[in-house]
N, CA, C and O atoms as a GROMACS GRO file, in nm:
protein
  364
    1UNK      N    1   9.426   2.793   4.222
    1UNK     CA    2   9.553   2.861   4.230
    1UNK      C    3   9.662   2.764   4.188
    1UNK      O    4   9.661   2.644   4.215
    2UNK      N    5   9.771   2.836   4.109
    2UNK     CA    6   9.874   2.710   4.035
    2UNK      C    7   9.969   2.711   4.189
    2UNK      O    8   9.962   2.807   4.266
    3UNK      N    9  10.040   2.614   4.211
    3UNK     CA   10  10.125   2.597   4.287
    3UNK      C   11  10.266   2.593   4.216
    3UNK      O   12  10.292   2.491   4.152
    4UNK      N   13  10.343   2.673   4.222
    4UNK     CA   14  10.470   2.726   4.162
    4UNK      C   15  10.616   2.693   4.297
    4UNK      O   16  10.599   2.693   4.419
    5UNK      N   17  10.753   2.667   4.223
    5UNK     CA   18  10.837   2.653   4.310
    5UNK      C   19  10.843   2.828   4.340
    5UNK      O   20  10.812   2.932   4.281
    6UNK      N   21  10.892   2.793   4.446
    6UNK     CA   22  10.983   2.951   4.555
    6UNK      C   23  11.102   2.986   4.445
    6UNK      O   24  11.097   3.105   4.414
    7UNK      N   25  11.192   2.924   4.387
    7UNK     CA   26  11.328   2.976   4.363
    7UNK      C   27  11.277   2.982   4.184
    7UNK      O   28  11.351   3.038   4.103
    8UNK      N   29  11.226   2.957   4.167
    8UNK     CA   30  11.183   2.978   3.934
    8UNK      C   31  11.081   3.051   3.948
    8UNK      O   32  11.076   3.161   3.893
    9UNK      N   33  11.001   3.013   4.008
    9UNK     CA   34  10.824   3.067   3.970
    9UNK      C   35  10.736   2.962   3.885
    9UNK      O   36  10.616   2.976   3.859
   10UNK      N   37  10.798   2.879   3.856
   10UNK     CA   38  10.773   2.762   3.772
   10UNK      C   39  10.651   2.705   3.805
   10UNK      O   40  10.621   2.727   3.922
   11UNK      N   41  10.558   2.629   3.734
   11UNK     CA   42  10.479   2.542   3.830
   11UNK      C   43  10.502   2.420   3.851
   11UNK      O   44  10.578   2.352   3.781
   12UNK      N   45  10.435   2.375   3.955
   12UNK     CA   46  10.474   2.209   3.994
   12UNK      C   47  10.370   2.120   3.928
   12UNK      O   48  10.263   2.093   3.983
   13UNK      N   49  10.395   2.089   3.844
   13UNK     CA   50  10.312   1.982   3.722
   13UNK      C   51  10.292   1.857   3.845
   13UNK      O   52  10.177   1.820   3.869
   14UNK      N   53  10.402   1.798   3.919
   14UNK     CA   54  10.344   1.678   3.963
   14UNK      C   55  10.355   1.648   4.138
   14UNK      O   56  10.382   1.551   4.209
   15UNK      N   57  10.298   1.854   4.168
   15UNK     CA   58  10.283   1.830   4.315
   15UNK      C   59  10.156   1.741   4.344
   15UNK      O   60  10.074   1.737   4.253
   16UNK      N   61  10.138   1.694   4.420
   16UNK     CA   62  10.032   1.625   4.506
   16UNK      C   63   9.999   1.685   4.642
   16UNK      O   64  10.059   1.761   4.718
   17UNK      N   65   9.872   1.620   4.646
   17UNK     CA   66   9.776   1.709   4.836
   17UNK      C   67   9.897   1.659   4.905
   17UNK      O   68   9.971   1.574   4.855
   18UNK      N   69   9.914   1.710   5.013
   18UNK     CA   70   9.978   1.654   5.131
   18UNK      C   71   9.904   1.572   5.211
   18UNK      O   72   9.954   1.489   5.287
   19UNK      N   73   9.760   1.594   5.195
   19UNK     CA   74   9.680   1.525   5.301
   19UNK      C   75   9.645   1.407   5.223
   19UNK      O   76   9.656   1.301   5.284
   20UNK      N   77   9.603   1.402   5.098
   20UNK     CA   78   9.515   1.256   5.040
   20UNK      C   79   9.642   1.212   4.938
   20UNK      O   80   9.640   1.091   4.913
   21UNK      N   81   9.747   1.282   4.878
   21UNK     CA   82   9.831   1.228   4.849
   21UNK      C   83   9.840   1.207   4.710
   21UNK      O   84   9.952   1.178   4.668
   22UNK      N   85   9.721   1.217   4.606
   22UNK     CA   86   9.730   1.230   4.515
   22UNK      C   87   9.628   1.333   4.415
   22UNK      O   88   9.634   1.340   4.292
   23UNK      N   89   9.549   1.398   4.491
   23UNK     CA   90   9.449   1.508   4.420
   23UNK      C   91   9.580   1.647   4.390
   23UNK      O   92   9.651   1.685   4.483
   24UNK      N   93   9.589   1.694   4.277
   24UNK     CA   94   9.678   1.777   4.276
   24UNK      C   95   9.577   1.940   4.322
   24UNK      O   96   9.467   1.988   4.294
   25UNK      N   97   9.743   1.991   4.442
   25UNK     CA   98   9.671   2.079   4.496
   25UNK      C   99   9.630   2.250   4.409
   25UNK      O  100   9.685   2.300   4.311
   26UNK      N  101   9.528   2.296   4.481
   26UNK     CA  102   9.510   2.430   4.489
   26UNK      C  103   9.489   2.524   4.536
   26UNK      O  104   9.426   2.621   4.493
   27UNK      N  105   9.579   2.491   4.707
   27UNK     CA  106   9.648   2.579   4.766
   27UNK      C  107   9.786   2.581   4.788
   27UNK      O  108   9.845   2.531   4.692
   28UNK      N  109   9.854   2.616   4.869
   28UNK     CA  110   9.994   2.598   4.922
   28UNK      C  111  10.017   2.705   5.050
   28UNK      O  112   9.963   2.808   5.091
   29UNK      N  113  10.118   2.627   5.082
   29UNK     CA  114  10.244   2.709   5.252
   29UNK      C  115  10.307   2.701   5.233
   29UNK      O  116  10.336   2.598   5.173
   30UNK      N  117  10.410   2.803   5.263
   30UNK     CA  118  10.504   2.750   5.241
   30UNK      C  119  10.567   2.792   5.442
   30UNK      O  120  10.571   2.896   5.507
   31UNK      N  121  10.600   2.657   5.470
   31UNK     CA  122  10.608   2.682   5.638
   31UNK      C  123  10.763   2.640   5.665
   31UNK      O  124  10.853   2.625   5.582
   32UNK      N  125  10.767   2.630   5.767
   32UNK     CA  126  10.959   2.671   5.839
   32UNK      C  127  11.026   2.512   5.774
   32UNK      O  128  11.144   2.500   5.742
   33UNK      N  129  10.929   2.406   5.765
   33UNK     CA  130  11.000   2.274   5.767
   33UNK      C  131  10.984   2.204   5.612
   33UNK      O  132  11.019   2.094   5.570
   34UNK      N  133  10.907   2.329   5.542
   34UNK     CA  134  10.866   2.276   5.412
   34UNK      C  135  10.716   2.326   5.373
   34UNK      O  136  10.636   2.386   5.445
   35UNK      N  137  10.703   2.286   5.249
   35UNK     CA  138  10.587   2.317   5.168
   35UNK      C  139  10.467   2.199   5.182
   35UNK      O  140  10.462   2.077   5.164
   36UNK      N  141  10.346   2.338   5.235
   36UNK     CA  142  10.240   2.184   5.240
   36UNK      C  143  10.127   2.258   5.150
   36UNK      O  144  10.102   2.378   5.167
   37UNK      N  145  10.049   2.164   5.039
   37UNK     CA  146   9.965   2.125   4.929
   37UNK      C  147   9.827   2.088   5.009
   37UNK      O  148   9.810   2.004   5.097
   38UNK      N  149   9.733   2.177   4.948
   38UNK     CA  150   9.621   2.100   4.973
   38UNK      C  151   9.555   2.076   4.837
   38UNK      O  152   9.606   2.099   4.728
   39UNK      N  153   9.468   2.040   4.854
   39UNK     CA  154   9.390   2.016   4.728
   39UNK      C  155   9.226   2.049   4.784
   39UNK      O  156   9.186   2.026   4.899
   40UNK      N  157   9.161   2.097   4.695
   40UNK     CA  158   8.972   2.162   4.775
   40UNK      C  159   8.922   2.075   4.836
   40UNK      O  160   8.919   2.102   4.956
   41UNK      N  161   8.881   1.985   4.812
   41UNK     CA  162   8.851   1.883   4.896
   41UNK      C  163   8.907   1.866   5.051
   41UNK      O  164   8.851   1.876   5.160
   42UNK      N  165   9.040   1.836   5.012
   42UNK     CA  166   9.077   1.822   5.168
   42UNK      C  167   9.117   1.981   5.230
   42UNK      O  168   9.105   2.004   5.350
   43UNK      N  169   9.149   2.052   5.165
   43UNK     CA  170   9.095   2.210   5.224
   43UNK      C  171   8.945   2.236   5.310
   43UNK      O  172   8.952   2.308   5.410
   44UNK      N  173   8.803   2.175   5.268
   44UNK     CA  174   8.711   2.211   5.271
   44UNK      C  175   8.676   2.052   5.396
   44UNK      O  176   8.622   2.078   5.504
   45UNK      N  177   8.705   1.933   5.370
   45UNK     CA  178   8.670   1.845   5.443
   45UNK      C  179   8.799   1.780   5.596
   45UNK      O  180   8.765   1.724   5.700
   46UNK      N  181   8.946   1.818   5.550
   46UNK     CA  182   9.005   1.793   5.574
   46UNK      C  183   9.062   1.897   5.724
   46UNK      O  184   9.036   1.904   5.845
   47UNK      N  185   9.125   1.946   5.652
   47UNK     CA  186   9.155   2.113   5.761
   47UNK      C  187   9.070   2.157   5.842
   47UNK      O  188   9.101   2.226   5.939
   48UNK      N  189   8.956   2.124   5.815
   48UNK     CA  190   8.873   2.157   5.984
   48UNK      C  191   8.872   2.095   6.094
   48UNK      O  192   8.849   2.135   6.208
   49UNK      N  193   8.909   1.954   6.039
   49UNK     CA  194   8.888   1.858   6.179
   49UNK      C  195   9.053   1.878   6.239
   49UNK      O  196   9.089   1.855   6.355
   50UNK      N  197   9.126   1.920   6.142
   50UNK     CA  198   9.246   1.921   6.239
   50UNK      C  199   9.256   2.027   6.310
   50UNK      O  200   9.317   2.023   6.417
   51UNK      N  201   9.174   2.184   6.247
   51UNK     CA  202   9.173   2.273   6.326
   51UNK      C  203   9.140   2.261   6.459
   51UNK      O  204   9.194   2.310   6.558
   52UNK      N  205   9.023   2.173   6.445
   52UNK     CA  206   8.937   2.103   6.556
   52UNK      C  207   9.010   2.041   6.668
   52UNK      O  208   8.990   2.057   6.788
   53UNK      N  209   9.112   1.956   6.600
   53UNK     CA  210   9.186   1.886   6.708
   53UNK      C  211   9.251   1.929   6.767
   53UNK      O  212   9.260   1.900   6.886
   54UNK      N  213   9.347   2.043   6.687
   54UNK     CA  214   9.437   2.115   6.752
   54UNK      C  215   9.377   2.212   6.866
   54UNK      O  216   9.455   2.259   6.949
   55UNK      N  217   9.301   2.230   6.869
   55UNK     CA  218   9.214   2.331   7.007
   55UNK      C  219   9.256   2.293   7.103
   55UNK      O  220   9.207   2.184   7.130
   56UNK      N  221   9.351   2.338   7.202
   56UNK     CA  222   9.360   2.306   7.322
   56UNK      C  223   9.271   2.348   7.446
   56UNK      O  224   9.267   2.466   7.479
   57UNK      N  225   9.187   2.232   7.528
   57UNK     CA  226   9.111   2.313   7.584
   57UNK      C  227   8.967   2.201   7.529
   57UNK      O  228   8.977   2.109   7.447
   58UNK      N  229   8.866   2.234   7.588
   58UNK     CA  230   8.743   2.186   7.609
   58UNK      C  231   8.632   2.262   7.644
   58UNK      O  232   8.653   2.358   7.717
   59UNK      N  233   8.476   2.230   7.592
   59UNK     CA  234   8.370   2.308   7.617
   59UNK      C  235   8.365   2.366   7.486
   59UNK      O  236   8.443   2.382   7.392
   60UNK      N  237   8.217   2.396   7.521
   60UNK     CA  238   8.169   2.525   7.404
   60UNK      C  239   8.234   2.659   7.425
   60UNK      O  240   8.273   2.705   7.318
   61UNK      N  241   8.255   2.726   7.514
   61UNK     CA  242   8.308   2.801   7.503
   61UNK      C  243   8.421   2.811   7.407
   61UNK      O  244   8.394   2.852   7.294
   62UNK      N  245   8.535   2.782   7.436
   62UNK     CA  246   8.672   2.718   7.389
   62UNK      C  247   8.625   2.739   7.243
   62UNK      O  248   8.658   2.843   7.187
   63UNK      N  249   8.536   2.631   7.167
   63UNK     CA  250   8.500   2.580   7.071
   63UNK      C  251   8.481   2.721   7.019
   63UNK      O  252   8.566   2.767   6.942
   64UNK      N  253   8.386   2.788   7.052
   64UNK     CA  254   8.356   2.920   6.993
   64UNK      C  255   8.422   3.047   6.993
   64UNK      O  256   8.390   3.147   6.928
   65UNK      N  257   8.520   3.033   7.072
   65UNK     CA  258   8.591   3.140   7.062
   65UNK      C  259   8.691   3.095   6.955
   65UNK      O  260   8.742   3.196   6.906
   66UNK      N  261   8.747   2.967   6.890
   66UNK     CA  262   8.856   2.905   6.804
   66UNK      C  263   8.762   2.965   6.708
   66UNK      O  264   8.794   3.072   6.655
   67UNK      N  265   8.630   2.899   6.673
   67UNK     CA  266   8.560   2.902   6.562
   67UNK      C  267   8.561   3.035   6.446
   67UNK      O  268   8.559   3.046   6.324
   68UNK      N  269   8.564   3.131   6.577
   68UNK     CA  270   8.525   3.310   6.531
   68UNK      C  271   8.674   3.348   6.483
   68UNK      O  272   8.695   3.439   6.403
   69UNK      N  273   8.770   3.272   6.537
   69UNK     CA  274   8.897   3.314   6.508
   69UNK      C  275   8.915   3.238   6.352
   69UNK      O  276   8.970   3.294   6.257
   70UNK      N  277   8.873   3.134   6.348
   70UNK     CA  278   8.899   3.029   6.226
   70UNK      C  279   8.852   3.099   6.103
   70UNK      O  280   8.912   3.113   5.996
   71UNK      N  281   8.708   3.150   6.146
   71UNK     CA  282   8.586   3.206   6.062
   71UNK      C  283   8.687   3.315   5.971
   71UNK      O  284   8.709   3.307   5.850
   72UNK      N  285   8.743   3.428   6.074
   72UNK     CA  286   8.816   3.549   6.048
   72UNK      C  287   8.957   3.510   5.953
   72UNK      O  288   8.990   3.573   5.853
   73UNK      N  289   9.017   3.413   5.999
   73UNK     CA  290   9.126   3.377   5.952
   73UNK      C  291   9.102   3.367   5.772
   73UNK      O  292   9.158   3.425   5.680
   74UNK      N  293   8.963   3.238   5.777
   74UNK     CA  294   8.990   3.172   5.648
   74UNK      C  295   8.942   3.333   5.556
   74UNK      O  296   8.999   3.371   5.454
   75UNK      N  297   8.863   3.384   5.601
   75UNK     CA  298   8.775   3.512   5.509
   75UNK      C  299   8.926   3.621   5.467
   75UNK      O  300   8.936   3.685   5.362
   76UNK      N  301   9.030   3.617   5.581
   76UNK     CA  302   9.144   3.691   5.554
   76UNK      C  303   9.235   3.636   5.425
   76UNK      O  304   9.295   3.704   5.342
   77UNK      N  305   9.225   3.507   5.434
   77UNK     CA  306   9.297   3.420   5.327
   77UNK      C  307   9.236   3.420   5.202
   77UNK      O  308   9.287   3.419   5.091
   78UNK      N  309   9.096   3.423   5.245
   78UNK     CA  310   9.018   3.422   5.114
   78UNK      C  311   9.038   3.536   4.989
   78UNK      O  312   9.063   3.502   4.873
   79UNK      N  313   9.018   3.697   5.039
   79UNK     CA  314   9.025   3.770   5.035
   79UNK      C  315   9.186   3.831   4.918
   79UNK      O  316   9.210   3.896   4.816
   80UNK      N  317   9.264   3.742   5.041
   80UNK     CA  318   9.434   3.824   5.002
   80UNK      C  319   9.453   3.686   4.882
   80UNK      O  320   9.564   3.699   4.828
   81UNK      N  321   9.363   3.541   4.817
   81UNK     CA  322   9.391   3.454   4.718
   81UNK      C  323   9.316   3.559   4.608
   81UNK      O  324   9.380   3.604   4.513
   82UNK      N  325   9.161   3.596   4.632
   82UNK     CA  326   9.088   3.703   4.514
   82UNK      C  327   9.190   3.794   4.512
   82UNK      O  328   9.258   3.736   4.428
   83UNK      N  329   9.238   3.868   4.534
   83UNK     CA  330   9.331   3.971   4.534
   83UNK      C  331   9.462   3.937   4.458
   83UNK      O  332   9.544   4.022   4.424
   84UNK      N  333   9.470   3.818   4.437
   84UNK     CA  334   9.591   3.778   4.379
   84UNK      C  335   9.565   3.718   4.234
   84UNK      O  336   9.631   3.686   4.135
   85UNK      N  337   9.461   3.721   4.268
   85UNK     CA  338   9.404   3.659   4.101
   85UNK      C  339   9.319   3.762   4.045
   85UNK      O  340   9.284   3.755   3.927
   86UNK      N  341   9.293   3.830   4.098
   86UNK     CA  342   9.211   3.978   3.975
   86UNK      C  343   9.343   4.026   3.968
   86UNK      O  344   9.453   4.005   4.020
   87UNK      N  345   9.260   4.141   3.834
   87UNK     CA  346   9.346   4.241   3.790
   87UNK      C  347   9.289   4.377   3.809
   87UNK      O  348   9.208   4.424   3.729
   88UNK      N  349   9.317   4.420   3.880
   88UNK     CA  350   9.181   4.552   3.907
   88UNK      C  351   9.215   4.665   3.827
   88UNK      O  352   9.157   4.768   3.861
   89UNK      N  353   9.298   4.677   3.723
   89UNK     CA  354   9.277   4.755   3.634
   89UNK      C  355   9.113   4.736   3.529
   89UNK      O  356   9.032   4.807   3.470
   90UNK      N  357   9.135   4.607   3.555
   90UNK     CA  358   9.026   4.594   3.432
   90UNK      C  359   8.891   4.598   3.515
   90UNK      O  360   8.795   4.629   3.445
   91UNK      N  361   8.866   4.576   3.630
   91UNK     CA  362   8.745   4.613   3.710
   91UNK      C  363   8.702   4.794   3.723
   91UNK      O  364   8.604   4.830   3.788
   0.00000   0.00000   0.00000
């Protein structure tokens, strides 16, 4: 996915991950304090352990009830990025 400014539509030729700092990303947020970049890698290796950390709370339980929510979340995201990149006329 290209990562484009909010106010042109433009793309950002020399955004960088937020997390590793120089893999250019192919996701984006845009959140209350600013725009955060990932790049696949740290999407896929990165973002879980913080999901992880952020869990408040302890046990398997805990763990599995975040997990099913995480599971649901990313498949929702997944879903509404395919959706943004077909053209379903032509399907």
């Amino acid at each position: 996915m290209a990562v484009y400014k909010k106010d042109t539509g433009c793309m950002l030729e020399d955004a960088v991950c937020t997390f590793c700092g120089y893999e250019h990303p192919t996701g984006f947020w845009h959140g209350s304090y600013g725009d955060v970049y990932c790049c696949e890698d740290c999407g896929t290796d990165t973002l879980p352990l913080l999901a992880a950390d952020s869990i408040d709370g302890n046990g398997c339980e805990t763990g599995c009830r975040a997990l099913s929510r995480i599971t649901g979340m990313f498949w929702k995201g997944f879903i509404a990025k395919i959706s943004r990149t077909i053209n379903l006329t032509e399907v």
